[in-house]
PDB file with SEQRES, HELIX, SHEET and CRYST1 records, atoms N, CA, C and O in Angstrom:
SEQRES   1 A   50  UNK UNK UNK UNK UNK UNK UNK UNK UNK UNK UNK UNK UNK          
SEQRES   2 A   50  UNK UNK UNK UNK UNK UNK UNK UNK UNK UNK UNK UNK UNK          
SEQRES   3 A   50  UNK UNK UNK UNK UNK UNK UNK UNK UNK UNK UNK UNK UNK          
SEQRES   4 A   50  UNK UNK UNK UNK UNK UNK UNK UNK UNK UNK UNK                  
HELIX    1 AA1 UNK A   12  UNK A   27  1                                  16    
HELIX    2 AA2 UNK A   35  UNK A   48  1                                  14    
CRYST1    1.000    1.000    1.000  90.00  90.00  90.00 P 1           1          
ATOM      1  N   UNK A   1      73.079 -38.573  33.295  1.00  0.00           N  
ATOM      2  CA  UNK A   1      71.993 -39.119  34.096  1.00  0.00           C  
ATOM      3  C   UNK A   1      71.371 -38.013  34.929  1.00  0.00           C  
ATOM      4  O   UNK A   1      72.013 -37.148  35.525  1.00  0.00           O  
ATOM      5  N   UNK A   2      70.370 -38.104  34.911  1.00  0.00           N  
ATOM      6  CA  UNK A   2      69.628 -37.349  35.981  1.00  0.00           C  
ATOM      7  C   UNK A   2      70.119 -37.364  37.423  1.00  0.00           C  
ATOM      8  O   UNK A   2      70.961 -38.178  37.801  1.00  0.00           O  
ATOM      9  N   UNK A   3      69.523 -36.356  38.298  1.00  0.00           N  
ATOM     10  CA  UNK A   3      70.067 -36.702  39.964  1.00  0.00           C  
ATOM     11  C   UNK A   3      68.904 -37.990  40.794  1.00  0.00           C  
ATOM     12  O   UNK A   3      68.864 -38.339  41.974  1.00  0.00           O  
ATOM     13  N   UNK A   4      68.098 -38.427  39.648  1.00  0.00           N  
ATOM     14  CA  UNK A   4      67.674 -39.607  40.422  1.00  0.00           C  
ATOM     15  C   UNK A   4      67.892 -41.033  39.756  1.00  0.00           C  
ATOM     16  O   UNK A   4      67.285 -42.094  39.903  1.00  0.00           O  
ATOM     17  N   UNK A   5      69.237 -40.587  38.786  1.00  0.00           N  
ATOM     18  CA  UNK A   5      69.547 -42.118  38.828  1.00  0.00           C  
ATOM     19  C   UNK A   5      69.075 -42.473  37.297  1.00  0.00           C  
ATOM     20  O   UNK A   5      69.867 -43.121  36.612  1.00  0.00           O  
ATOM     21  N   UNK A   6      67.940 -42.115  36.787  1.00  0.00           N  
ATOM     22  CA  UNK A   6      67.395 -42.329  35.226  1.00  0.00           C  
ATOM     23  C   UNK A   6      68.633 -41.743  34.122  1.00  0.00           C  
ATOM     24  O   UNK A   6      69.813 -41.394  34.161  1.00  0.00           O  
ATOM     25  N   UNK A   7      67.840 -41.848  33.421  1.00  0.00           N  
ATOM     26  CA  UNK A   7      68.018 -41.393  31.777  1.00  0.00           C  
ATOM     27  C   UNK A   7      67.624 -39.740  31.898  1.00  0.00           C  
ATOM     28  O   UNK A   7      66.656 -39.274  32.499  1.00  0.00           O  
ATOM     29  N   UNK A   8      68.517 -39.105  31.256  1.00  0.00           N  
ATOM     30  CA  UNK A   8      68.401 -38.064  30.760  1.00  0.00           C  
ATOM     31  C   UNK A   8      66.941 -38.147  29.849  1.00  0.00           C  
ATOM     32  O   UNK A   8      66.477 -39.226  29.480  1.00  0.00           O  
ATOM     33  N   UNK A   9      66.398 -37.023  29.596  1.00  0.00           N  
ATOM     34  CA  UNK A   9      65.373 -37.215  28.974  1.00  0.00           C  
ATOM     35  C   UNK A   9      65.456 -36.221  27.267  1.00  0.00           C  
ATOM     36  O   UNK A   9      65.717 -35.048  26.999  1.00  0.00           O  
ATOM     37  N   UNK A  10      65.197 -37.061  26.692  1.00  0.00           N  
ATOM     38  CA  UNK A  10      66.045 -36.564  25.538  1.00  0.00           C  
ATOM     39  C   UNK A  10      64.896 -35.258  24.491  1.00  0.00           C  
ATOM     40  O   UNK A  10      63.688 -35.025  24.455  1.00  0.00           O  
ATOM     41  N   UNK A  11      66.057 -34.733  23.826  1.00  0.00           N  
ATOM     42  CA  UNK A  11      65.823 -33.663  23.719  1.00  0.00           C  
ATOM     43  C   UNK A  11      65.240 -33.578  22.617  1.00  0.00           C  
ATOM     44  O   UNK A  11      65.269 -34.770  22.310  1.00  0.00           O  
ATOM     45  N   UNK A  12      64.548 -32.898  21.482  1.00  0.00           N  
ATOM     46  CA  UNK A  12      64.350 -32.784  20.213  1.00  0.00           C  
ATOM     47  C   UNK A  12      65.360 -33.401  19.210  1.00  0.00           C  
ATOM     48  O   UNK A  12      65.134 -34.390  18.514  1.00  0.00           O  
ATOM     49  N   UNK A  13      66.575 -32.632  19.237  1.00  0.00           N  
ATOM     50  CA  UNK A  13      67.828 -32.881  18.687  1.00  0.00           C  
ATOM     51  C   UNK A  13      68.034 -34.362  18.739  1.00  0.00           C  
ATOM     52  O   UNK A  13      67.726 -35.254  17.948  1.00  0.00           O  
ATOM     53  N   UNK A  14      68.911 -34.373  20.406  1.00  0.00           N  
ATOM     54  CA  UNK A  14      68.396 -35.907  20.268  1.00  0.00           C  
ATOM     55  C   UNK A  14      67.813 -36.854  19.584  1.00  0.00           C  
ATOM     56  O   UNK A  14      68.537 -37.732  19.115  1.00  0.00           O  
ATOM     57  N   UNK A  15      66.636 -36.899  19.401  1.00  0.00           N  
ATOM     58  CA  UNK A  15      65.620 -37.690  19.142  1.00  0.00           C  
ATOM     59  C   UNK A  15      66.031 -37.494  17.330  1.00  0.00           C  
ATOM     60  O   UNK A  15      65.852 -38.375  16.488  1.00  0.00           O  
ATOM     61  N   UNK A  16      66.317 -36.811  17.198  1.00  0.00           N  
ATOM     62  CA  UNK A  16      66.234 -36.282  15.432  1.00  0.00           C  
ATOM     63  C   UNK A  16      67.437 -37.213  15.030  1.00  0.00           C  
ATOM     64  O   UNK A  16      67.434 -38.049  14.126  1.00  0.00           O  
ATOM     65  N   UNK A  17      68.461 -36.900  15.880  1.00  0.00           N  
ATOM     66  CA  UNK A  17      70.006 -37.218  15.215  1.00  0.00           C  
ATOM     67  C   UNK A  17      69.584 -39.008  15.273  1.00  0.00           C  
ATOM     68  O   UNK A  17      69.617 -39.682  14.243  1.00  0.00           O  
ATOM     69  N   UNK A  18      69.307 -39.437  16.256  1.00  0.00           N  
ATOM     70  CA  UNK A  18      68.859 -40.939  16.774  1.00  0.00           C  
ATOM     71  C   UNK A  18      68.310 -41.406  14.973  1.00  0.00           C  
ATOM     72  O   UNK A  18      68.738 -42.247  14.183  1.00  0.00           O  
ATOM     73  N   UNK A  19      67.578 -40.737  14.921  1.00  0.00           N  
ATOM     74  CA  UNK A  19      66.521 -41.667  13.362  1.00  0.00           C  
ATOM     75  C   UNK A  19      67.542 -41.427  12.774  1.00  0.00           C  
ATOM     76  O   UNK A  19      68.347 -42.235  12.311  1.00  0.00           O  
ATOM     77  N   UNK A  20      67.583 -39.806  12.748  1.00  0.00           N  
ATOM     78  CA  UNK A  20      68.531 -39.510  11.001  1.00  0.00           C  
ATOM     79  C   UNK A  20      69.961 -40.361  10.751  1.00  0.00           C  
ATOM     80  O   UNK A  20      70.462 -40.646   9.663  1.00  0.00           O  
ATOM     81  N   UNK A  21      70.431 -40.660  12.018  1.00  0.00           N  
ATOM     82  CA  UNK A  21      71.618 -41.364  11.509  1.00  0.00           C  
ATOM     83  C   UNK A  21      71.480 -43.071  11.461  1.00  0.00           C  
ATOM     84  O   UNK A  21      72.332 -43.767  10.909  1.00  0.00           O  
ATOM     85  N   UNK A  22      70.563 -43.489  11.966  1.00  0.00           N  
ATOM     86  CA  UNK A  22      70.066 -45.025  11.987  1.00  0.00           C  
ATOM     87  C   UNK A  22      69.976 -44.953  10.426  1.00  0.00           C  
ATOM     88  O   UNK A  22      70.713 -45.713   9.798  1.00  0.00           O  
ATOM     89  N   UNK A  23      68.999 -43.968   9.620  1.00  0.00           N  
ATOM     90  CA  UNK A  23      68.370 -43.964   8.655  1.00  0.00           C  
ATOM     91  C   UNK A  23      69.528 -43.655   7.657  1.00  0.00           C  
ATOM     92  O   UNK A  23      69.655 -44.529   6.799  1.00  0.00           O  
ATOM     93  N   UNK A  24      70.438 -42.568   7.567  1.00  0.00           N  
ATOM     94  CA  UNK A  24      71.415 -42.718   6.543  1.00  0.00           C  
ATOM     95  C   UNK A  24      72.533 -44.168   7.133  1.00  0.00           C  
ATOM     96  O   UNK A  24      73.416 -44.633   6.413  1.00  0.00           O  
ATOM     97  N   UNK A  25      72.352 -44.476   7.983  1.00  0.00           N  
ATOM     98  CA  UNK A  25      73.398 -45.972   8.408  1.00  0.00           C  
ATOM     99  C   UNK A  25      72.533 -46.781   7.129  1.00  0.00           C  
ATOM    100  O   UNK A  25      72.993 -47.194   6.064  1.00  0.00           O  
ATOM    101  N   UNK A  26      71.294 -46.838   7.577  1.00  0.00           N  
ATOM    102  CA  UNK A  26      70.563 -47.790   6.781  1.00  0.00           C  
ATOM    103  C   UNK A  26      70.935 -47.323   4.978  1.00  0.00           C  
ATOM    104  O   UNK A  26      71.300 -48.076   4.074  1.00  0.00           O  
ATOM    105  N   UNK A  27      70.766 -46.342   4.948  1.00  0.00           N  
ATOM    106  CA  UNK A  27      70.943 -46.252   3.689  1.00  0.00           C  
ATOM    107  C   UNK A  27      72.027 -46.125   2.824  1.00  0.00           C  
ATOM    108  O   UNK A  27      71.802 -46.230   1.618  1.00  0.00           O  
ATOM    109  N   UNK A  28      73.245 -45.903   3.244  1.00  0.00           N  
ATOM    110  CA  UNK A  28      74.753 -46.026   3.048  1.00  0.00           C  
ATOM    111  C   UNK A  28      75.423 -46.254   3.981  1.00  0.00           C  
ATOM    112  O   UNK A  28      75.884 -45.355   4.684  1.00  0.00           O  
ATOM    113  N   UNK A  29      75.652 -47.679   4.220  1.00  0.00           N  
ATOM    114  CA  UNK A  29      76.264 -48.374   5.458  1.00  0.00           C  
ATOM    115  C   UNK A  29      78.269 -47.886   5.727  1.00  0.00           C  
ATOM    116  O   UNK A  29      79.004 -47.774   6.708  1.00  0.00           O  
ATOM    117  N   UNK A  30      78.440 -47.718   4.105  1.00  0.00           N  
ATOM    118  CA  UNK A  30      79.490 -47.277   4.205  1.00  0.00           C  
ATOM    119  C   UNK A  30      79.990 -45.549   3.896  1.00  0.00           C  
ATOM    120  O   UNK A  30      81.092 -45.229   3.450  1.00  0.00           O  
ATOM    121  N   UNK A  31      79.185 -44.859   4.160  1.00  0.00           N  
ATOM    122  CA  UNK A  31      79.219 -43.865   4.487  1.00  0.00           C  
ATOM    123  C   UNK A  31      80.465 -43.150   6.040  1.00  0.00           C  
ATOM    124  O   UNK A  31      80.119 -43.310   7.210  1.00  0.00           O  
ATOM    125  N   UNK A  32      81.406 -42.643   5.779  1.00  0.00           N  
ATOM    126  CA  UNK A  32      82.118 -42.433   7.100  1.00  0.00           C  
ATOM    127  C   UNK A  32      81.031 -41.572   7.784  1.00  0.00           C  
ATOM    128  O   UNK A  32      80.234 -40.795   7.259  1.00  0.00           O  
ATOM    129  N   UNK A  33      81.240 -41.992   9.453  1.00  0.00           N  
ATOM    130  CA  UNK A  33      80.447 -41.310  10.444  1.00  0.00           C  
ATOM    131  C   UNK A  33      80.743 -40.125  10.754  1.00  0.00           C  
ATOM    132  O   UNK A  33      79.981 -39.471  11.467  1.00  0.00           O  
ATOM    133  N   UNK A  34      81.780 -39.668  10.331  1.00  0.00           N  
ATOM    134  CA  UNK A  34      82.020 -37.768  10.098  1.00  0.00           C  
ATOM    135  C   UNK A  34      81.260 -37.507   9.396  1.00  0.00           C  
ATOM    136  O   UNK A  34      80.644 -36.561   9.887  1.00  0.00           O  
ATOM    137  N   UNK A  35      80.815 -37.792   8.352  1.00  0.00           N  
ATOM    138  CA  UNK A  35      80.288 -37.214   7.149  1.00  0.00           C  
ATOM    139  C   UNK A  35      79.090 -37.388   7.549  1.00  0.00           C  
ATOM    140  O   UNK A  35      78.562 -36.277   7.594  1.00  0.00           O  
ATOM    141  N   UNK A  36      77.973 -38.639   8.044  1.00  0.00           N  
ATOM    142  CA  UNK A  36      76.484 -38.690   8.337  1.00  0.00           C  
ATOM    143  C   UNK A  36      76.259 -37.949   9.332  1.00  0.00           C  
ATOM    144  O   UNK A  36      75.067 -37.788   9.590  1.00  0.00           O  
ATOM    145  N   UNK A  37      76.940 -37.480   9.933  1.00  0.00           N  
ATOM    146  CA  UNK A  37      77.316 -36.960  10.962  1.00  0.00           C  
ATOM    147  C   UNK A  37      76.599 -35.144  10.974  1.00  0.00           C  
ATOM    148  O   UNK A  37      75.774 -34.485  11.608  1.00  0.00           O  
ATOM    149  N   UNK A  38      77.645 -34.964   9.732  1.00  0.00           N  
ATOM    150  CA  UNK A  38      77.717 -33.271   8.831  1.00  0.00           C  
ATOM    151  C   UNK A  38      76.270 -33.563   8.197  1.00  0.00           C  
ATOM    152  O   UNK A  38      75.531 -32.616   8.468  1.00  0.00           O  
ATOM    153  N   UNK A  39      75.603 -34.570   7.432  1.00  0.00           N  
ATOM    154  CA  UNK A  39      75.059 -34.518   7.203  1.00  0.00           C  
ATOM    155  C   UNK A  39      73.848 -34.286   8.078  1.00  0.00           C  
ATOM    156  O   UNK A  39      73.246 -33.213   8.121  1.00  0.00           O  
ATOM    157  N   UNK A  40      73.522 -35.409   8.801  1.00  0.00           N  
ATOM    158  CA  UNK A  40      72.624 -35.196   9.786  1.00  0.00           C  
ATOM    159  C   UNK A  40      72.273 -33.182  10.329  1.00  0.00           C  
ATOM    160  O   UNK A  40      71.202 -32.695  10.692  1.00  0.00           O  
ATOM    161  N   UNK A  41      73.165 -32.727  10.223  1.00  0.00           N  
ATOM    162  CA  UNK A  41      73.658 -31.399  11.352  1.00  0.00           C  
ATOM    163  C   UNK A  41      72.997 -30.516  10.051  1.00  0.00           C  
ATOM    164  O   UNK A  41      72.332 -29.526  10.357  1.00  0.00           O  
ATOM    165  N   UNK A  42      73.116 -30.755   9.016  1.00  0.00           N  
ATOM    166  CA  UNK A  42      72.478 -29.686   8.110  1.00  0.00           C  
ATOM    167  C   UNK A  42      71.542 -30.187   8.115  1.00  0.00           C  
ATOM    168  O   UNK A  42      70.946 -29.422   7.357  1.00  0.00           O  
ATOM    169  N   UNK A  43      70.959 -30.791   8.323  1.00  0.00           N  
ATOM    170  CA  UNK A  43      69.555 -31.423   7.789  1.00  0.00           C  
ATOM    171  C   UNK A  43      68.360 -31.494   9.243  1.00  0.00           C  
ATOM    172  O   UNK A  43      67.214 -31.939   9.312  1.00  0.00           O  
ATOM    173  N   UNK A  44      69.302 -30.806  10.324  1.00  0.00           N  
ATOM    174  CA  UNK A  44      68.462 -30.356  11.518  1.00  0.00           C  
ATOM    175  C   UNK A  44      68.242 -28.753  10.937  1.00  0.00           C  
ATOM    176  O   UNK A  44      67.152 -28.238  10.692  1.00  0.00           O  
ATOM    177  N   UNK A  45      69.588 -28.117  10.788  1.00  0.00           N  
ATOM    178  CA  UNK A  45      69.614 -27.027  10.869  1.00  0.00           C  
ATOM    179  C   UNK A  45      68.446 -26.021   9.851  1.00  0.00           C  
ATOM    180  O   UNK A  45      67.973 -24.938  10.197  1.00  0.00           O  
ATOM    181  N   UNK A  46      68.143 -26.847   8.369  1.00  0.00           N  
ATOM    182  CA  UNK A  46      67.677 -26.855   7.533  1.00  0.00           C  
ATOM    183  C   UNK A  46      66.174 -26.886   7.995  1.00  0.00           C  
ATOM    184  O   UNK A  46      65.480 -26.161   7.282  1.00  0.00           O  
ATOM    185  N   UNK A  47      65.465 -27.546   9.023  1.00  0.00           N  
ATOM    186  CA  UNK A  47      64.259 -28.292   9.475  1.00  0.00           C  
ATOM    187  C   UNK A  47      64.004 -26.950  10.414  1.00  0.00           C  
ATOM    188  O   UNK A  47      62.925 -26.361  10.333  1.00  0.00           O  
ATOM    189  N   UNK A  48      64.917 -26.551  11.197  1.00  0.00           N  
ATOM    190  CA  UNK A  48      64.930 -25.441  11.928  1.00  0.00           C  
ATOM    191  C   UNK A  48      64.527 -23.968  11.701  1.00  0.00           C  
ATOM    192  O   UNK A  48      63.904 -23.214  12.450  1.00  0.00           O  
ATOM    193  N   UNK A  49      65.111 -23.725  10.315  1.00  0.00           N  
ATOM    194  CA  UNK A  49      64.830 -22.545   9.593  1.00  0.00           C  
ATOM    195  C   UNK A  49      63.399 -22.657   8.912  1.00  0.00           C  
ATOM    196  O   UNK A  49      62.925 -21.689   8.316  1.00  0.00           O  
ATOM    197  N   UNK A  50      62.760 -23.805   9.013  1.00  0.00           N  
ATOM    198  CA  UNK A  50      60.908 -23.733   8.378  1.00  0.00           C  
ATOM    199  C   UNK A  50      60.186 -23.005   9.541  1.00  0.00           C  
ATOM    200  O   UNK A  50      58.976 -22.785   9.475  1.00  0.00           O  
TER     201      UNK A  50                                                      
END                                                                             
């Protein structure tokens, strides 16, 4: 939390991991969350290097 009490205000990353893992949830529900996880993390890192 912030020092006035709010929400942190979120970051790029943040905001990325938020969809990307809603979106592989959505798309392989049974997917373990380590793994969407790893996935997600290359698939910033990957976006990063353009």
């Amino acid at each position: 939390k912030s020092s006035s009490g709010g929400r942190k205000k979120l970051t790029d990353f943040n905001k990325f991991m938020q969809t990307e893992v809603a979106r592989l949830k959505e798309q392989d529900p049974d997917m373990p969350h380590k793994e969407r996880f790893k996935l997600v993390i290359d698939n910033w890192n990957k976006q990063k290097e353009k």
